[in-house]
KEMAR-912761 format. One line per 2 residues: number of its first residue (from 1); for each residue z, x, y negated of C-alpha. Coordinates in steps of 0.1 Angstrom, whole numbers. Layout:
<recs>
NUM	Z,X,Y | ...
</recs>
This chain:
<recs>
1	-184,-46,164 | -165,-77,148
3	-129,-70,140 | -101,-89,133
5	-88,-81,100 | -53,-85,110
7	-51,-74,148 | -54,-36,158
9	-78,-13,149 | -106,-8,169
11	-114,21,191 | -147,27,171
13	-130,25,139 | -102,48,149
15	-126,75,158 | -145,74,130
17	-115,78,108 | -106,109,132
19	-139,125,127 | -137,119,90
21	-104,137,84 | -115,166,108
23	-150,169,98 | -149,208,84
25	-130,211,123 | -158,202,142
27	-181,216,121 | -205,249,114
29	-214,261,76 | -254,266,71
31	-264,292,50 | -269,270,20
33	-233,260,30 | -238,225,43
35	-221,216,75 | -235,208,113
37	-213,200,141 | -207,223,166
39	-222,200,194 | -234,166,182
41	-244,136,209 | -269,114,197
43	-254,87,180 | -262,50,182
45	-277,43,149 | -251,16,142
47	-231,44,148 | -243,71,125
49	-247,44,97 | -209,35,99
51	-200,75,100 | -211,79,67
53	-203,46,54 | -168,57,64
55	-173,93,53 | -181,75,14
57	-152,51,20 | -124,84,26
59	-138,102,0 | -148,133,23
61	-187,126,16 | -201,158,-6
63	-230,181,-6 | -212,200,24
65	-201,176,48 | -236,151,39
67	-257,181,57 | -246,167,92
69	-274,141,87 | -297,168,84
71	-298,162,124 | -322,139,123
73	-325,140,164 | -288,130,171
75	-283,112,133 | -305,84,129
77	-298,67,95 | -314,35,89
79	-287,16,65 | -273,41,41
81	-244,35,23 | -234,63,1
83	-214,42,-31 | -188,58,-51
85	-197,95,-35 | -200,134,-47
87	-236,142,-37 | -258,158,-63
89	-293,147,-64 | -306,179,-39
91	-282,171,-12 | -294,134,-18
93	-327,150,-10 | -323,169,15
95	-298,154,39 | -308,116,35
97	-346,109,22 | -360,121,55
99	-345,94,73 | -365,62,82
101	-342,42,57 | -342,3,52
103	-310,-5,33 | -294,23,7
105	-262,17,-14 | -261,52,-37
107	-236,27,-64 | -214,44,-88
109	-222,81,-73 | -196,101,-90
111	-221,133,-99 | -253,136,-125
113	-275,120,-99 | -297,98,-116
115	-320,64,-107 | -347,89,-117
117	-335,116,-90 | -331,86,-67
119	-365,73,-71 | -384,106,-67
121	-357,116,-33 | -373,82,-19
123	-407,83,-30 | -413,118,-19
125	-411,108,20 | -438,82,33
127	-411,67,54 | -391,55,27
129	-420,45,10 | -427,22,32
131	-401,9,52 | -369,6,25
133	-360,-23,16 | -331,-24,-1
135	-321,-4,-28 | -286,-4,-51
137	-279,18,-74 | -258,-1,-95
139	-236,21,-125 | -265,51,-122
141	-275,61,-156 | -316,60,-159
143	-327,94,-167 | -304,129,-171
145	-291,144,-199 | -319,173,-206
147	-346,153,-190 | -372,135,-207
149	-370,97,-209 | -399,90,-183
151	-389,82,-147 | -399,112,-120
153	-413,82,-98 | -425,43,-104
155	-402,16,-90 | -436,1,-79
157	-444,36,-54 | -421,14,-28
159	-441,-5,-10 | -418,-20,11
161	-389,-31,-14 | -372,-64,-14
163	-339,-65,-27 | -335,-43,-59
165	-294,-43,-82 | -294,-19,-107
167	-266,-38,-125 | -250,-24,-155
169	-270,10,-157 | -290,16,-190
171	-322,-3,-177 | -343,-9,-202
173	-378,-33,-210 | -400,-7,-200
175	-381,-5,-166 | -383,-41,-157
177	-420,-39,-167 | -422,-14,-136
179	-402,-30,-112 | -420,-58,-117
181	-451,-41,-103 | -427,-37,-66
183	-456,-59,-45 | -426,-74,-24
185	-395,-77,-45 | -379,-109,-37
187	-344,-99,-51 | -334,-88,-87
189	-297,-77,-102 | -301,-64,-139
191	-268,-73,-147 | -254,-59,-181
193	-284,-34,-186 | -303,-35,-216
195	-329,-52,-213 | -341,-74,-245
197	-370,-96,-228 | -373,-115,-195
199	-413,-120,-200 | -420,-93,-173
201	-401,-111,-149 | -439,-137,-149
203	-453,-110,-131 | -435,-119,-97
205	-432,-151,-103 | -442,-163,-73
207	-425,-139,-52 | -391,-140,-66
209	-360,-155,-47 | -330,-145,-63
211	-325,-131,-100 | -291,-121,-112
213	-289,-117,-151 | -252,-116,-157
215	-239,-100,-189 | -272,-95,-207
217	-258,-88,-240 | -285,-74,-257
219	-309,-105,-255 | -330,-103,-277
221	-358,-136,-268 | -348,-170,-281
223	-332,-196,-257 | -366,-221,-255
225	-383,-189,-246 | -359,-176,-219
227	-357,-212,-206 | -394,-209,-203
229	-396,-180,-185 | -368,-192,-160
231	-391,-222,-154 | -419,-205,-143
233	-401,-186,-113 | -408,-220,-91
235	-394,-202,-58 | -363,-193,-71
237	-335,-200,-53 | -306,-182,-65
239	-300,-176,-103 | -271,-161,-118
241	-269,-162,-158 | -231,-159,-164
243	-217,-148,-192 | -182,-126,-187
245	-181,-128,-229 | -162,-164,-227
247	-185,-181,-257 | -196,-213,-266
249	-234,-217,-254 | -241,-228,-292
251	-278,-224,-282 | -274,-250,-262
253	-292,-227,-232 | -273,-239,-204
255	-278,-276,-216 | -315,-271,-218
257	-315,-255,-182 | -296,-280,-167
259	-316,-313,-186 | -353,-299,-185
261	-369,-318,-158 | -386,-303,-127
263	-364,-271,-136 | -359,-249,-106
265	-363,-272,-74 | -360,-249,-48
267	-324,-239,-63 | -299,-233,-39
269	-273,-218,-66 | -266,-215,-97
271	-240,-199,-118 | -233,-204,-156
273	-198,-191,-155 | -187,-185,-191
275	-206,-203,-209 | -181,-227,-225
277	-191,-263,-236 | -208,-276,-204
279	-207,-309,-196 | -195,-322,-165
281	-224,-351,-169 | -250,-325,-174
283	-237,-307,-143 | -236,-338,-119
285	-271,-351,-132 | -283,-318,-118
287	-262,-314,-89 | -273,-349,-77
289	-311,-343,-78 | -308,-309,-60
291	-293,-322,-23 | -300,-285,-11
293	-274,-270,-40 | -252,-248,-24
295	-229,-234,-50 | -223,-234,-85
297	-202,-212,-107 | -185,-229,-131
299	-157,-205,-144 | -146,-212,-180
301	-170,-237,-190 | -150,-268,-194
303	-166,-285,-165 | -162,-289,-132
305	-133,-315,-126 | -158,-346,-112
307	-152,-352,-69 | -187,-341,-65
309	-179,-305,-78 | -145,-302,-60
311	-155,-275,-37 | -143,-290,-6
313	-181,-300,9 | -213,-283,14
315	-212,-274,-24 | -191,-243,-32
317	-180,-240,-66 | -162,-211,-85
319	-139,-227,-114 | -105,-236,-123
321	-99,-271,-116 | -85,-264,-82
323	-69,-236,-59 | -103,-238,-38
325	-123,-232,-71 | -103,-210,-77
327	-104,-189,-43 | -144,-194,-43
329	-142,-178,-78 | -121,-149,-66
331	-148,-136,-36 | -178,-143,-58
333	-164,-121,-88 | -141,-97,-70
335	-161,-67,-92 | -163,-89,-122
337	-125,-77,-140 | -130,-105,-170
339	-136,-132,-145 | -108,-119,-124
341	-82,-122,-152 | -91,-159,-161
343	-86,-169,-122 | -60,-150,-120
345	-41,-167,-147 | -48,-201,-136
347	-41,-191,-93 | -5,-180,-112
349	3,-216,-121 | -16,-230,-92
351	9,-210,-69 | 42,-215,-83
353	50,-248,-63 | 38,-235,-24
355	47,-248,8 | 35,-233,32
357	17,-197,35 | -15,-189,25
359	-25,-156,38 | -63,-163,29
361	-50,-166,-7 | -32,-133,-9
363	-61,-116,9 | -84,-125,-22
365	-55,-115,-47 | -51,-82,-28
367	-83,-74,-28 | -92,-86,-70
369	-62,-56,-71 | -80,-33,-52
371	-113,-38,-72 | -96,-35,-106
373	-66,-6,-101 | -71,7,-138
375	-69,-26,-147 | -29,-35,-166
377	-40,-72,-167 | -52,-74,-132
379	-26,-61,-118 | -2,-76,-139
381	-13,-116,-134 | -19,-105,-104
383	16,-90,-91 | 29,-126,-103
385	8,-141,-79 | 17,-118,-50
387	57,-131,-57 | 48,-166,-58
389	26,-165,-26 | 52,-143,-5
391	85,-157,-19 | 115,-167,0
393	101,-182,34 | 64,-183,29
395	63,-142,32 | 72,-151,71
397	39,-172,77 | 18,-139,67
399	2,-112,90 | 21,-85,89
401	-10,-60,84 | -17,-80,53
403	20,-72,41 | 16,-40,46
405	-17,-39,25 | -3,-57,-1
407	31,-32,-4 | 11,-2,-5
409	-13,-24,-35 | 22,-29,-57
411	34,6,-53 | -4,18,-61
413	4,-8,-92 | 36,9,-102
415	26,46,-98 | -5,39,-121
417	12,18,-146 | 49,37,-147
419	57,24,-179 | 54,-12,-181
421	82,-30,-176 | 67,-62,-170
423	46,-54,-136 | 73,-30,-124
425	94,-65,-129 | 67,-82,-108
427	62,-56,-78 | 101,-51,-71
429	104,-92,-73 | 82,-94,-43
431	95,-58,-28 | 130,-73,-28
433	123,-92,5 | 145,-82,36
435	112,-93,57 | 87,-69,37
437	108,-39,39 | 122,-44,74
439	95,-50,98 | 55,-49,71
441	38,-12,80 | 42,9,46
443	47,42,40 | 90,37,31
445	95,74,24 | 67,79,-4
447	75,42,-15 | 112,54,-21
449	102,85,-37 | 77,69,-63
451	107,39,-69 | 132,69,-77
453	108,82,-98 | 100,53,-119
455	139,44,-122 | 141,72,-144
457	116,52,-166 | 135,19,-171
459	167,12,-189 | 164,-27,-180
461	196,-40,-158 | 171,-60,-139
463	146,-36,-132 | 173,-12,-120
465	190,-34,-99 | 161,-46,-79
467	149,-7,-73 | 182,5,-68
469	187,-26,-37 | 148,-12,-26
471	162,19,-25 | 191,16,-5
473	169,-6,24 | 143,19,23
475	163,47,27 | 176,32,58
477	143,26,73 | 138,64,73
479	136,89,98 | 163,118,103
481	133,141,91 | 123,119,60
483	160,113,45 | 159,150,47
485	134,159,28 | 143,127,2
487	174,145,2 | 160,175,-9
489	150,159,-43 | 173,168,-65
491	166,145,-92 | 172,115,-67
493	206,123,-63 | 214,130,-100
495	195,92,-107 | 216,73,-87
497	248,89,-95 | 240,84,-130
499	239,45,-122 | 274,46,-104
501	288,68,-133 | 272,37,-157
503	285,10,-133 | 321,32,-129
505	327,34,-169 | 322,-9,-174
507	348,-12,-145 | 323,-37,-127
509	315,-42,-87 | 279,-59,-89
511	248,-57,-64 | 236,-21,-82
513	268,-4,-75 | 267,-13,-41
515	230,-3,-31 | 231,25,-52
517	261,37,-32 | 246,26,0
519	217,46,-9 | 235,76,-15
521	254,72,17 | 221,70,39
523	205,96,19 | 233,123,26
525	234,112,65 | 225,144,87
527	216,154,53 | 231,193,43
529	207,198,18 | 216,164,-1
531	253,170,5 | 250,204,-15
533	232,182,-42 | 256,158,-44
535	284,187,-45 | 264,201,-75
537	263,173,-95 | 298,166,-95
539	300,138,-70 | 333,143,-55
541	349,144,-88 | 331,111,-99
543	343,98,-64 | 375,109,-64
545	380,89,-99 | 359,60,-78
547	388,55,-51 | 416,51,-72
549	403,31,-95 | 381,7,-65
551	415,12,-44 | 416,-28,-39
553	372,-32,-31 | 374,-28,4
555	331,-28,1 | 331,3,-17
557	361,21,-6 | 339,20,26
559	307,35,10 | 326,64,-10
561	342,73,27 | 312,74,41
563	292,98,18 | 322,121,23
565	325,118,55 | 288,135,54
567	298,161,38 | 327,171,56
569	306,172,87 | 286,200,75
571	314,229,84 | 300,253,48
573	307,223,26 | 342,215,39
575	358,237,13 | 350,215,-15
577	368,186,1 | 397,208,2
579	417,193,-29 | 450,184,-21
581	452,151,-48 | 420,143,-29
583	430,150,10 | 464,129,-3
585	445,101,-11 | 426,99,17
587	453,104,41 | 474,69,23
589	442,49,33 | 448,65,71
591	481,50,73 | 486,20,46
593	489,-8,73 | 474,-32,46
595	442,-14,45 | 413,-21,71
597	401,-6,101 | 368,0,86
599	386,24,55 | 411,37,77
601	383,50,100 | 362,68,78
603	391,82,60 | 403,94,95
605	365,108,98 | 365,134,66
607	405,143,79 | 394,152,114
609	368,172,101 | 390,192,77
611	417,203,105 | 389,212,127
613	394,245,143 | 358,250,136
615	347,252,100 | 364,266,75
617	402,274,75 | 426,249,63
619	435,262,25 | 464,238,15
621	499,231,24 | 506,241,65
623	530,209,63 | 500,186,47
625	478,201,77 | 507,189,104
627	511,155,88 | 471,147,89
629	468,162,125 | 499,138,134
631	487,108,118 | 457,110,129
633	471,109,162 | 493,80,156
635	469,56,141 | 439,59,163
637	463,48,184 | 470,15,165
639	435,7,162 | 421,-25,172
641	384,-25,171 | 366,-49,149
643	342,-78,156 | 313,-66,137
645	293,-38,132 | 311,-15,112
647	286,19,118 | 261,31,137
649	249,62,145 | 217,80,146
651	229,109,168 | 265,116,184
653	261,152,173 | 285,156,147
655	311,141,176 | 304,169,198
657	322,194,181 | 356,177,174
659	358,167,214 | 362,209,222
661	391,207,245 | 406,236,217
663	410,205,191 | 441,185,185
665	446,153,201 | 443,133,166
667	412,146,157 | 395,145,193
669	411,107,197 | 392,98,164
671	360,111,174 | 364,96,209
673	374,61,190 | 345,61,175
675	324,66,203 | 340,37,223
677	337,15,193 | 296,20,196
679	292,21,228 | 308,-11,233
681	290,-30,204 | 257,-15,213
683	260,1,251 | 221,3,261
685	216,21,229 | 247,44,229
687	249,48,268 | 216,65,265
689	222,85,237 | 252,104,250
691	230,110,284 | 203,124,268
693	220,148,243 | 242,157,271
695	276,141,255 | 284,128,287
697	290,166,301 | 316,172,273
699	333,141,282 | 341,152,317
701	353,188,305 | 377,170,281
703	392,144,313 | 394,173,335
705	408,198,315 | 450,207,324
707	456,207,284 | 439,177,276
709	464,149,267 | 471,118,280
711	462,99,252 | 427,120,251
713	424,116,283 | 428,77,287
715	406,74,260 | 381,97,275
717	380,78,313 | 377,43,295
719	345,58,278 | 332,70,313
721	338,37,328 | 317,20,299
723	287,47,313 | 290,37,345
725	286,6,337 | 258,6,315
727	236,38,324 | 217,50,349
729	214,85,361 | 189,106,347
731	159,108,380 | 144,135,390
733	108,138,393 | 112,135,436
735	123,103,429 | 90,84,420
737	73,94,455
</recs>
């Protein structure tokens, strides 16, 4: 079933990745200890090829879960596709030979299986014999360790074969002399292996439709006799001799391909990527007596700039001249990390002067990352590109699945790489985009953790500045549950106030400050586990230093508030708010007329939590306790609510508590204020809130109550009235019929 890369995932694929992840679940142990499910339908054989495709792709394929195909009834393999895997060579045996296989992919298994125990598996059942016919097992090493150097089965025992890549294994002569024996091989990858002499290839000569010989670096036959075996494979229609050592072709062998006469005239491509020194004349003589050419790769060899080779028509061509070069070069070498960095480097300048998006053009960069993670200059050149391709407005053109793709790539990018400075440079340029961290699908919690973790790398102003400003965004992306458990990280806590004790010491109000106090206010929200850590690393001295001496920055007299305002709503950490020089403080920026609403509030916030009857009790002067409980009162009062969005709220539950008809008027008024203040900047969102968690209830106890005063109650009735307005009573289940 086609899907669109970028729209939702399809029912089929979603399953499969639910059976993958559950696979032990719905499964039985063997004696031998190799799984079965439980009860098993039989499978389309589309089907059962794409469960273990998916199986290899999630890493969940081994010599346990592989026994499932042993049900050969209900799982019906005919395209197997076991690359990058942990099978040893007996569960290879046992669980897949028996099938009636066509295609098998056993690349890069990660165990000791070799192309010997691969061979004899296949060999050993007539099916496969006869009816395979295509076979990779590129990256398998020849024979084992202990074994002797002499295959357990011939190449030539498989009848059927027709498409053969055993690139970059240890291949030698004597092992192309076999597969040349295959009766029907039509299709031959021998990239980097070792082979010295290309004379074998004569023996299918006239069978042969595709040969690629990339990389053979241990070459041994001269250039006229390699030419002269190339011109005896008449059918030939796609050749591949590339070259991912970037030399001059000082033997003149890709001259003498392209200028022989009558060379290859069924070809329908041809690459000679790497070979430098070609000329663009040799290229378009051949180009223009070969109508049917339908690419050529022409990476790093000087040529390519002519009209005819632009790329543009029926002729593809991988090279550097231009960004659809370029892009043709990046699917054709995807695997190839040399050729990669070369593109890579020239897409860089290519991309620096964009327009308008180009989502195809990250999806190739994304996925050149994907193929080459270990890779420093991959990722490197290739984080650059990412910024250049998704800055400013161009990242809003993009699919947002892509985005999300591409996030996950760069944090993959930072985690590996932690230390250089350079690409953690390049994945925060692109991760400091309001778009990308408000609205792509990414993992925010694990991306802030592993950003908090790497700060603690990096001395560089710029570096910290950009992570810190992630930081602070991603943090309030997070859920109540995730902020907690951030929270619970202690060294998070002691990172960023390390950066606002830096910042603090040079007397400066930048971009860092601010997002790293930001941060630290979200991550303390609803947060008791944070506040403590924030108690223990002597916060509240550092921000009790931080409001005298920002007394005149509004911006982060706001911020400082608000973090203790958190704390004082947890009732056990009150006590360490309860500093009289502190409470002092906080009660002038209640009162000072010059100061805003926004300060005034918050510091109303941490006082009406400290005279709380609930909590601890009040520890410092009884007159200090009557003058906050009366100013409280009287300022509230004078409030006039401001135009924007001062706060929000995720809950009202903190509220709850201070609106107990045994509170004093100042400190339910404030608490009331603030619920107002919401409700009326945001009612269908607020409305609802205090319905569902029952705040609503508490609001009529307070109105009614014979104590409740006037003030409290005004308040409370305007509050109501918003409700009624804006929210509909909860309905009952009889409602709907």
């Amino acid at each position: 079933m086609f899907q669109d890369a970028e729209g939702p995932s399809s029912l089929t694929d979603i399953s499969m990745s639910w059976v993958c992840h559950n696979v032990e679940v719905l499964c039985v142990a063997q004696e031998d200890g190799s799984l079965h499910f439980h009860r098993c339908p039989v499978f389309p054989q589309e089907l059962a090829d794409q469960l273990l495709h998916r199986m290899a792709d999630e890493g969940v394929l081994n010599d346990r879960t592989v026994g499932i195909f042993q049900n050969l009834e209900h799982l019906r393999l005919r395209r197997a596709n076991v690359q990058s895997s942990q099978l040893s060579a007996e569960a290879f045996r046992r669980s897949l030979c028996p099938h009636k296989l066509q295609e098998l992919n056993a690349s890069h298994i990660h165990s000791d299986v070799t192309i010997s125990d691969v061979l004899h598996g296949l060999s050993s059942h007539k099916l496969c014999r006869q009816g395979l016919q295509t076979l990779l097992m590129d990256g398998l090493r020849l024979y084992g360790e202990a074994g002797t150097e002499s295959l357990q089965a011939s190449f030539s025992m498989l009848r059927g074969l027709k498409k053969l890549s055993l690139a970059w294994t240890d291949l030698d002569d004597r092992g192309l002399e076999d597969i040349c024996a295959v009766p029907m091989l039509e299709s031959l990858d021998i990239s980097g292996t070792n082979i010295t002499d290309l004379t074998p290839l004569l023996h299918c000569q006239s069978r042969l439709l595709s040969l690629t010989a990339h990389g053979l670096q241990k070459m041994e036959m001269p250039t006229s006799s390699f030419i002269s075996v190339l011109s005896k494979l008449r059918s030939l229609r796609h050749l591949d001799i590339s070259n991912d050592r970037l030399v001059e072709d000082r033997d003149g062998l890709v001259q003498q391909l392209l200028e022989r006469p009558g060379m290859l005239p069924q070809l329908v491509s041809l690459d000679v990527s790497g070979w430098r020194g070609v000329s663009n004349a040799a290229i378009r003589a051949f180009v223009e007596v070969r109508p049917g050419l339908r690419f050529m790769g022409l990476l790093c060899t000087g040529a390519g700039g002519s009209e005819l080779l632009c790329g543009d028509g029926h002729l593809k061509v991988a090279g550097e001249t231009s960004v659809t070069q370029l892009c043709e070069a990046l699917r054709r070498y995807s695997e190839r990390e040399r050729f990669i960095r070369e593109v890579l480097a020239h897409l860089y300048s290519h991309t620096s002067d964009m327009e308008e998006p180009q989502p195809h053009i990250l999806k190739l960069v994304l996925a050149a990352m994907q193929h080459h993670t270990d890779s420093l200059h991959v990722q490197l050149v290739a984080s650059a590109c990412v910024f250049n391709l998704t800055v400013q407005e161009l990242v809003l053109g993009m699919p947002l699945r892509l985005l999300g793709n591409v996030v996950q790539q760069l944090l993959t990018a930072m985690k590996n790489f932690p230390n250089q400075e350079q690409l953690q440079k390049n994945c925060l340029l692109t991760l400091c985009s309001d778009h990308i961290l408000q609205v792509a699908p990414f993992d925010r919690y694990e991306a802030a953790k592993l950003i908090m973790m790497m700060l603690g790398n990096h001395e560089d102003q710029t570096v910290q500045r950009m992570a810190v400003a992630v930081v602070s965004i991603l943090v309030s992306k997070l859920s109540t549950e995730e902020i907690a458990e951030l929270g619970a990280e202690a060294y998070i806590m002691k990172q960023l106030l390390s950066i606002v004790q830096q910042k603090a010491s040079l007397g400066v109000v930048d971009s860092t400050l601010k997002f790293a106090l930001s941060a630290l206010w979200n991550l303390t929200d609803e947060t008791p586990t944070a506040c403590r850590h924030f108690i223990q690393c002597q916060g509240i001295e550092l921000y009790m230093e931080l409001l005298e001496s920002y007394y005149s920055e509004s911006s982060i007299q706001q911020k400082l508030l608000g973090l203790l305002n958190n704390v004082a709503e947890v009732e056990e950490l009150r006590m360490e708010l309860m500093n009289e020089d502190l409470v002092e403080h906080i009660l002038s920026l209640l009162i000072d007329p010059v100061v805003e609403v926004d300060i005034s509030y918050f510091a109303g916030g941490i006082l009406a939590h400290l005279v709380s009857v609930r909590g601890p009790v009040w520890g410092l002067d009884a007159e200090l306790h009557s003058t906050v409980q009366e100013k409280l009162h009287s300022s509230v009062l004078s409030w006039s609510s401001p135009e924007h969005a001062m706060v929000s709220y995720r809950t009202f539950q903190p509220f709850y508590p201070l609106l107990h008809v045994s509170q004093c008027p100042g400190v339910q008024l404030w608490a009331l204020w603030a619920i107002q203040f919401v409700c009326r900047q945001n009612a269908p969102q607020y409305c609802d809130m205090l319905q569902s968690e029952g705040g609503t209830d508490i609001l009529r106890v307070l109105s009614s109550h014979a104590d409740t005063h006037s003030d409290v109650k005004s308040l409370t009735e305007n509050i109501l009235k918003i409700l009624e307005l804006n929210c509909h009573p909860t309905r009952s289940v009889e409602d709907f019929h």
